[in-house]
C-alpha positions in Angstrom: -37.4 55.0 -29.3 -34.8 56.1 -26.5 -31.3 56.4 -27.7 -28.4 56.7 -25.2 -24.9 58.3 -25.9 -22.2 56.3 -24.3 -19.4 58.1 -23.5 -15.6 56.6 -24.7 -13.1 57.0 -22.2 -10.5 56.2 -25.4 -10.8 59.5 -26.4 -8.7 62.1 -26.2 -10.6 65.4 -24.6 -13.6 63.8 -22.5 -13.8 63.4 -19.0 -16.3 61.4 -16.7 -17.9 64.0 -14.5 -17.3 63.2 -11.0 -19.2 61.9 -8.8 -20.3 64.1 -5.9 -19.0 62.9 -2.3 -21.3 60.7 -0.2 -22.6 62.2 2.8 -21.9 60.5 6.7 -24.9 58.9 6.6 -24.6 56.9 3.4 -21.1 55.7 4.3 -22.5 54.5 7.4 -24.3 52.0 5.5 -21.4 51.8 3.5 -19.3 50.6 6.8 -22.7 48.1 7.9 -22.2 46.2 4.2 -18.4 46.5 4.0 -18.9 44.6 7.7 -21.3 42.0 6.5 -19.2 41.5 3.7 -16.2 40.6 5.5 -18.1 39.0 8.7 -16.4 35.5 8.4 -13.1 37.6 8.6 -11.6 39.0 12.3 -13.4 42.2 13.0 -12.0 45.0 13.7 -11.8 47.0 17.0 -12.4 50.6 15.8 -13.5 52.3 12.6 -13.5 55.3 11.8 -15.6 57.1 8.8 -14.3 60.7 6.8 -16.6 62.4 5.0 -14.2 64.9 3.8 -11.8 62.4 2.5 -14.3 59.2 1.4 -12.7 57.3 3.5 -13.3 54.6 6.0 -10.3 52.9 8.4 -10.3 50.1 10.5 -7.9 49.5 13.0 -7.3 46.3 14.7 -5.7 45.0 17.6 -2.1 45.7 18.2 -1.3 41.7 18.1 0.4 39.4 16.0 -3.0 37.7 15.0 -3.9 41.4 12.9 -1.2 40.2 10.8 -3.0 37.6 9.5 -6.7 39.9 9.9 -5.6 42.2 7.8 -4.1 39.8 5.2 -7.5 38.5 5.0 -9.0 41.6 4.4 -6.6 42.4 1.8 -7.1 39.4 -0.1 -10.9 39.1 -0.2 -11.1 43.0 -1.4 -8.0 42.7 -3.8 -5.4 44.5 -1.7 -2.1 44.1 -1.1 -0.7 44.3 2.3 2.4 46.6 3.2 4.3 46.7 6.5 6.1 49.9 7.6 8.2 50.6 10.9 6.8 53.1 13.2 8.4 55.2 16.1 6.7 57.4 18.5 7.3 58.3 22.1 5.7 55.3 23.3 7.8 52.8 21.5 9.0 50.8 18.1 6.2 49.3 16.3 5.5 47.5 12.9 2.3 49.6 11.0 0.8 47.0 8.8 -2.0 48.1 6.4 -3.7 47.3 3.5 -6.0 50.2 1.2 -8.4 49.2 -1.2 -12.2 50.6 -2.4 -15.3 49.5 -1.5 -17.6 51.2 -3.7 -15.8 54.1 -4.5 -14.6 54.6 -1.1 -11.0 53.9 -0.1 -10.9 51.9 2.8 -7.7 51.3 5.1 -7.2 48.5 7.2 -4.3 48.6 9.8 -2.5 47.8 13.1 0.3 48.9 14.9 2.3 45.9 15.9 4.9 46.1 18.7 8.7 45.9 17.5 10.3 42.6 19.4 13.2 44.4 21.4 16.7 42.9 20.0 18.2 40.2 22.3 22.0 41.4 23.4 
């Protein structure tokens, strides 16, 4: 007879030990199925993988139609999307992202969308 302990997360004084981080190569596959999950949504142009922070972005193209990428990407992974204005020595631009996990890895999606200049 095997019995098994389940741990109660309810209770005050126990903690979940944590798990330890995932090395390059496993978020790699990570990246392939987060991809295959979302390949009837636009792909993106660049990713990027951080072992040190378990984390995986992609970036998409600095076009209106990301808007609407990463929107898609938000909703099928349970995101929301936020939109932030950006300034840098090349211009005024619109950051729009969306963070969620996949896994137990956060994953950010985001573009950098140039500001329409005022008309005078």
């Amino acid at each position: 007879m095997t019995s098994t302990s389940l741990h109660d997360q309810g209770t005050p004084g126990t903690t979940l030990a944590e798990l330890p981080p995932l090395p390059i190569a496993m978020m790699t596959v990570g990246v392939y199925h987060l991809l295959q999950a979302g390949a009837d949504l636009p792909q993106p142009c660049y990713v990027s993988i951080s072992e040190s922070a378990q984390e995986i972005s992609l970036q998409f193209p600095g076009k209106h139609p990301s808007r609407a990428a990463i929107a898609g990407w938000a909703r099928r992974f349970g995101s929301t999307v936020s939109t932030h204005p950006h300034h840098d020595g090349r211009g005024h631009f619109t950051r729009i992202g969306a963070t969620f996990t996949y896994y137990g890895l956060t994953v950010k999606t985001y573009t950098y969308i140039p500001a329409v200049p005022a008309r005078t």
